[in-house]
C-alpha positions in Angstrom: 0.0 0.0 0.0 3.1 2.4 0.7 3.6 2.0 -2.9 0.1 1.7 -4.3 -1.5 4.9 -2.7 1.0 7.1 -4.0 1.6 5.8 -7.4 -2.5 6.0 -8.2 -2.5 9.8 -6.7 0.7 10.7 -9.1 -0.9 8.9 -12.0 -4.1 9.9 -11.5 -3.1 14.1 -11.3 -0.9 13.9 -14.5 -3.7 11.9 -16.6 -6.3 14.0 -15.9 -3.8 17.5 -16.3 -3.3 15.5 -19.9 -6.5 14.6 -21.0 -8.0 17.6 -19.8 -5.8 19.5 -22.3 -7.6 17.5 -25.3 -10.7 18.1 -23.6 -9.7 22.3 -23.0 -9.0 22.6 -26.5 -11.8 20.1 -27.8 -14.4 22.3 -26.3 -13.0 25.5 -27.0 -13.7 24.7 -30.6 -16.9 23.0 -30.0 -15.9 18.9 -30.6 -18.0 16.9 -29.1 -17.0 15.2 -25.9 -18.7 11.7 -25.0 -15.8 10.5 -22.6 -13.4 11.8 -19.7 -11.8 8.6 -18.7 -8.8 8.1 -16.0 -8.2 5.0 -16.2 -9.2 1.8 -18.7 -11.3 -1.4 -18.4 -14.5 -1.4 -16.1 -15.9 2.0 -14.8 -15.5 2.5 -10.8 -17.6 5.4 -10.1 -18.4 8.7 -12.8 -21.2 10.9 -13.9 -22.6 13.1 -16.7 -21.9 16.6 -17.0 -24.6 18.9 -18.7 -23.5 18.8 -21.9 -23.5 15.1 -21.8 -19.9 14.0 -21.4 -19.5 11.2 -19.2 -16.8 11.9 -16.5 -15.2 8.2 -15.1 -12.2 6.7 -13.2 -12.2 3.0 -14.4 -10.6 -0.1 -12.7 -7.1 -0.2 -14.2 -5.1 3.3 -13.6 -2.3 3.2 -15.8 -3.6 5.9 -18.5 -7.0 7.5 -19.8 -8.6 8.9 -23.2 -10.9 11.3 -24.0 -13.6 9.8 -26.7 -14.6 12.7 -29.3 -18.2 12.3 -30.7 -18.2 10.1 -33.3 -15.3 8.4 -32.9 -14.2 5.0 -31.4 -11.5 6.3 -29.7 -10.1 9.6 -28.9 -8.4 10.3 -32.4 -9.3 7.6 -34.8 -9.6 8.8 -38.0 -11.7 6.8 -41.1 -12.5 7.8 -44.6 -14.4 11.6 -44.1 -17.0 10.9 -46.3 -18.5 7.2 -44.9 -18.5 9.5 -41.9 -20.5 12.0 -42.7 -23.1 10.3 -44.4 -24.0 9.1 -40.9 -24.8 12.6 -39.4 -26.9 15.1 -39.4 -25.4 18.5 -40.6 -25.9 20.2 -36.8 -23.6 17.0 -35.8 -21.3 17.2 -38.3 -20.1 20.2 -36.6 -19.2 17.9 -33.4 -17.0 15.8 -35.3 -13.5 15.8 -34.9 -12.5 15.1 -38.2 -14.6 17.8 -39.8 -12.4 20.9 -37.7 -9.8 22.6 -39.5 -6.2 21.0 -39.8 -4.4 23.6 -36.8 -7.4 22.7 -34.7 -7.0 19.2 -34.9 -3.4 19.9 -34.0 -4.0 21.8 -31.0 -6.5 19.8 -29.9 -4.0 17.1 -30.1 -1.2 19.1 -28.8 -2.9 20.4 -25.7 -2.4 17.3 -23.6 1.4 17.3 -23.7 0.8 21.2 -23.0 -0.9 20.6 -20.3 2.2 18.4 -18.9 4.2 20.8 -19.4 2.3 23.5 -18.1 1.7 21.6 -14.6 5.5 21.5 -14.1 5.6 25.1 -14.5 3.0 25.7 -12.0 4.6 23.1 -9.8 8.5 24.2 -10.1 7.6 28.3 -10.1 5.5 27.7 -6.8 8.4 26.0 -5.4 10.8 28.9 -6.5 8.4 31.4 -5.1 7.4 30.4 -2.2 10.1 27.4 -1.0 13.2 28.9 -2.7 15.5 28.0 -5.3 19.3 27.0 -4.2 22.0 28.8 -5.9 24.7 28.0 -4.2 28.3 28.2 -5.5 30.0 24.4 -5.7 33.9 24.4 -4.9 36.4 21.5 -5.3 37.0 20.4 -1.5 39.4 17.4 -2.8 40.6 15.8 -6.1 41.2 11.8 -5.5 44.4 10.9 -6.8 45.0 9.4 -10.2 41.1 9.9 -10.6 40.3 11.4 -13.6 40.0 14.9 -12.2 43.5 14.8 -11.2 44.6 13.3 -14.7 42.5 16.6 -16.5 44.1 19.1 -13.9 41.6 20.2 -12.0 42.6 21.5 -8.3 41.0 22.0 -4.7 39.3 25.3 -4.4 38.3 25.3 -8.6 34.8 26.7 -8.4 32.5 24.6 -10.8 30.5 26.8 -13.5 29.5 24.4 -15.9 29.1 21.2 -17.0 29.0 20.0 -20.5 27.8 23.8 -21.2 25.3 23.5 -18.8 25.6 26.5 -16.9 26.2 25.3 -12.9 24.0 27.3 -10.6 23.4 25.7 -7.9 26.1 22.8 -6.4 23.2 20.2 -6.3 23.5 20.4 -9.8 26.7 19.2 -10.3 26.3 15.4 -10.0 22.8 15.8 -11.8 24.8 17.3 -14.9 27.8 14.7 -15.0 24.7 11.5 -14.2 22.4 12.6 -17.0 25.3 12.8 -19.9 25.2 10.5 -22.8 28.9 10.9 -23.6 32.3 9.6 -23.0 33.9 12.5 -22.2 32.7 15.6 -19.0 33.6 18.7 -19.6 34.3 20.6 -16.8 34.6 24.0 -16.3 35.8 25.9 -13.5 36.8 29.6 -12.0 40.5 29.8 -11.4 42.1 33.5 -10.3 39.2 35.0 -12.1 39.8 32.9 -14.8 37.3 30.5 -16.5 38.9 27.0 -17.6 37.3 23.7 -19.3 39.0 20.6 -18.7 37.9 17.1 -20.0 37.2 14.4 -18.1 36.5 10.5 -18.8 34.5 9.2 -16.0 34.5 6.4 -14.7 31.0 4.3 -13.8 30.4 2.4 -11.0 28.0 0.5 -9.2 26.1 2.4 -6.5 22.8 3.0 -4.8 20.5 6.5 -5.3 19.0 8.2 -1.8 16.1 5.4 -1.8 19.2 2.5 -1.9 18.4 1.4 -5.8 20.8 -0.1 -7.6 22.2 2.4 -10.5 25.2 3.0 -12.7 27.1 6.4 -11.2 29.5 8.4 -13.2 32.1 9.5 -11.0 35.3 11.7 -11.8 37.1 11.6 -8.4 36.1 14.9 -6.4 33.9 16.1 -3.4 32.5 19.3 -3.8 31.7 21.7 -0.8 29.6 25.1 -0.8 31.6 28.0 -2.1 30.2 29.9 0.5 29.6 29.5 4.2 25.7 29.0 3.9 23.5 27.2 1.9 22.0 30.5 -0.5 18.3 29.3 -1.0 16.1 32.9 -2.8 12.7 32.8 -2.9 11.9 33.7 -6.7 9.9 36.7 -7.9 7.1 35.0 -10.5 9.1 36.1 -13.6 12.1 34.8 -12.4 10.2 31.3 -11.2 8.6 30.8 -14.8 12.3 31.2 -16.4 13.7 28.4 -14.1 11.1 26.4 -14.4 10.9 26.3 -18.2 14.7 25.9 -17.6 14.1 23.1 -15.9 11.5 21.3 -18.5 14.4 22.2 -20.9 17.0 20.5 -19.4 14.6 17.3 -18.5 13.2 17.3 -22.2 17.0 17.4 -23.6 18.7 14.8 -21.3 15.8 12.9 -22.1 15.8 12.9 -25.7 19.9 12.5 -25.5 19.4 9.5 -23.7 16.7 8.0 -26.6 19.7 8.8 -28.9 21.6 7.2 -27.3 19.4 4.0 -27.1 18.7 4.0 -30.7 22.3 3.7 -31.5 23.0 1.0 -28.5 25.1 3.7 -26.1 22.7 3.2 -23.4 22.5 1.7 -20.0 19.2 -0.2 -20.6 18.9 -1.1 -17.7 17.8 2.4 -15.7 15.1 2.5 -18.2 12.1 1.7 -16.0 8.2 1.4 -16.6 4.7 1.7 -14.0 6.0 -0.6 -11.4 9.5 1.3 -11.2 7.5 4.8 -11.5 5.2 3.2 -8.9 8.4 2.3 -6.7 9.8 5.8 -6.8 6.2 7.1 -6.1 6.1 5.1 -2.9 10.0 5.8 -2.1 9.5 9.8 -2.9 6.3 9.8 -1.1 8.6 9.3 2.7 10.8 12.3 2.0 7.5 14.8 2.5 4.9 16.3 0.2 7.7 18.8 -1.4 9.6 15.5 -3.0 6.4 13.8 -4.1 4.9 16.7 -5.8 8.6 17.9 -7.4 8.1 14.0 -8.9 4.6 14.8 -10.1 6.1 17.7 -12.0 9.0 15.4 -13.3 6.5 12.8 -14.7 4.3 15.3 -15.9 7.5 16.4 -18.9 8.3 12.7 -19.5 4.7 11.9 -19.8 4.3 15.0 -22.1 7.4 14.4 -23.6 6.7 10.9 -24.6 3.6 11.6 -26.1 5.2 13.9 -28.8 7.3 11.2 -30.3 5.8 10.7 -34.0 4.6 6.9 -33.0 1.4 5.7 -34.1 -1.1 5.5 -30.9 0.3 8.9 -29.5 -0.1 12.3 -29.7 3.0 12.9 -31.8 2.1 10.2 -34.3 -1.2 12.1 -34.7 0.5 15.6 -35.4 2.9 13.5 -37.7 -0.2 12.3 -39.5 -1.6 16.1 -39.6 1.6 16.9 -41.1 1.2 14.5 -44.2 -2.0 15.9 -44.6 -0.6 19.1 -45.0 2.4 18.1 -47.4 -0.1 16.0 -49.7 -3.1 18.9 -49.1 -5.2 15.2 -48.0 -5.5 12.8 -45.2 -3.8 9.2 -45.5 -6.0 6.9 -46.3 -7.7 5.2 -42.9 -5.8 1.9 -44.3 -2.2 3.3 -44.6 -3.0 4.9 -41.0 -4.3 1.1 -39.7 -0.9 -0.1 -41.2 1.5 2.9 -38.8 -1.1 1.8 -36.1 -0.2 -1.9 -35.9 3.8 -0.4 -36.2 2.8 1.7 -33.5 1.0 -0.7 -31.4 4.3 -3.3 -31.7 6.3 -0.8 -30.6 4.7 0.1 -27.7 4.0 -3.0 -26.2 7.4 -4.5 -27.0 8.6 -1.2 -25.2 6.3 -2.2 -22.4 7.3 -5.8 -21.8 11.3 -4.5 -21.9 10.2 -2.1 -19.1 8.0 -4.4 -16.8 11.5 -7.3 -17.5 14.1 -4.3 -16.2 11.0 -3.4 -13.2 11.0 -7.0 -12.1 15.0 -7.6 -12.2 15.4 -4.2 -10.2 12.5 -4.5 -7.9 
């Protein structure tokens, strides 16, 4: 239950913030709504709103749709015409398919917004009104023959940057070295005024994170120590929080497209790639470090899960907008059976993708 709880409230508040993009922009330009579902299989508990849309969390919480008028499923797409011919001309104008190419888009596009958008809220409320750290990181000792020493970096180097990531805060320096793809670190550091890059080749070890899970650490032979005597934590103006947080979604969104590069061309550690019962472990773990930690995971979640859904695969979002964009090139929609055929590629993909994951969850559990 420690796990369960947790994992069901996490998946349950970036479903909904997901779906109810589609359903935000599906309104806003008057598509029909039939379902709100969070969650798939049998229906729990739900009710009907007063435009008829039927609002239900169903017995297996590990997703949700919206279901557009019309349609079998929230974007399925058929020949227009065989469509038509089964409405009346006042519900032609709920169909999905008869809307305008950039509102299909948006309509598609506004559930990974929405992710997005909820780890803004989430990290600039945090800046404002917890604080953001910003404190300096200093070299405290270089391990000898590590490969810090071997690049020629020295006690008291203040850290700026890491792989041109610009180092503001020294809980960011093992996050930047951890979440890099290549063989080589750059490093670069304040010296007498001076700023230096040296290049390191880390070495990876077996080690534990804070919840004691097994994971592969990239280590280059330091401890760091605050430049400064205290710990500099500001509380953010709203300007300022927005920036950082986008910041943030930028640097989660990157790292995690780095690291799909790097799987594609077999550079990856495979096994730190996790599915529901790993997210549903960390849920569970994150959830006995305090309400700040759990809901800094929701926001974290949210980008992947918004993240994810823009890849052009068949089945999500992003195969939808790639589908759009054909449409546009041929000045048509594919046929509904050239879009069955990237379906079943899409389908196999995903649920190859999801038996690797649940193997690595098991193995790690």
């Amino acid at each position: 239950m420690n796990f369960i709880i947790p994992f069901i409230i996490l998946i349950t508040v970036v479903v909904f913030i997901h779906e109810y993009g589609h359903y935000y922009f599906a309104k806003r330009y008057k598509v029909g709504v039939t379902d709100f579902s969070i969650g798939f299989g049998k229906e729990i508990f739900g009710f009907n709103d007063k435009s008829g849309t039927r609002w239900k969390f169903c017995l297996i919480p590990l997703g949700g749709y919206v279901k557009f008028f019309g349609d079998r499923n929230v974007f399925s797409q058929a020949e227009q015409e065989e469509i038509l011919k089964k409405y009346s001309k006042n519900d032609q104008e709920k169909l999905f398919i008869t809307k305008p190419l950039y509102q299909r888009a948006l309509i598609v596009f506004g559930g990974p917004l929405a992710n997005f958008l909820l780890a803004i809220l989430i990290f600039s409320s945090i800046y404002m009104f917890i604080g953001k750290d910003f404190t300096p990181a200093k070299i405290d000792k270089v391990s000898i023959d590590s490969p810090a020493e071997k690049a020629g970096l020295l006690k008291n180097d203040i850290i700026v940057g890491v792989n041109k990531n610009k180092v503001l805060s020294i809980r960011e320096v093992s996050t930047f070295i951890n979440t890099s793809t290549s063989e080589t670190i750059d490093i670069t550091v304040k010296r007498n005024d001076r700023e230096i890059t040296f290049q390191t080749k880390p070495r990876i070890i077996d080690s534990k994170d804070a919840f004691g899970n097994a994971i592969k650490k990239k280590i280059i032979g330091i401890s760091i120590t605050p430049a400064t005597n205290d710990i500099n934590q500001k509380k953010l103006g709203p300007v300022s929080a927005i920036y950082y947080s986008i910041k943030e979604i930028w640097f989660v969104s990157k790292t995690t497209l780095g690291y799909v590069g790097s799987l594609i061309t077999g550079n990856a550690d495979t096994s730190q790639l996790g599915g529901p019962i790993k997210i549903a472990k960390i849920s569970g773990q994150v959830a006995e470090f305090g309400l700040l930690a759990f809901i800094s995971t929701i926001a974290y979640i949210s980008i992947s899960l918004g993240l994810i859904n823009l890849f052009p695969i068949p089945l999500l979002d992003g195969g939808h907008l790639m589908f759009f964009l054909f449409e546009k090139i041929l000045g048509r929609p594919l046929s509904q059976k050239t879009q069955e055929g990237f379906f079943r590629i899409g389908l196999f993909l995903l649920i190859s993708l999801m038996v690797f994951t649940t193997f690595n969850d098991i193995n790690t559990w």
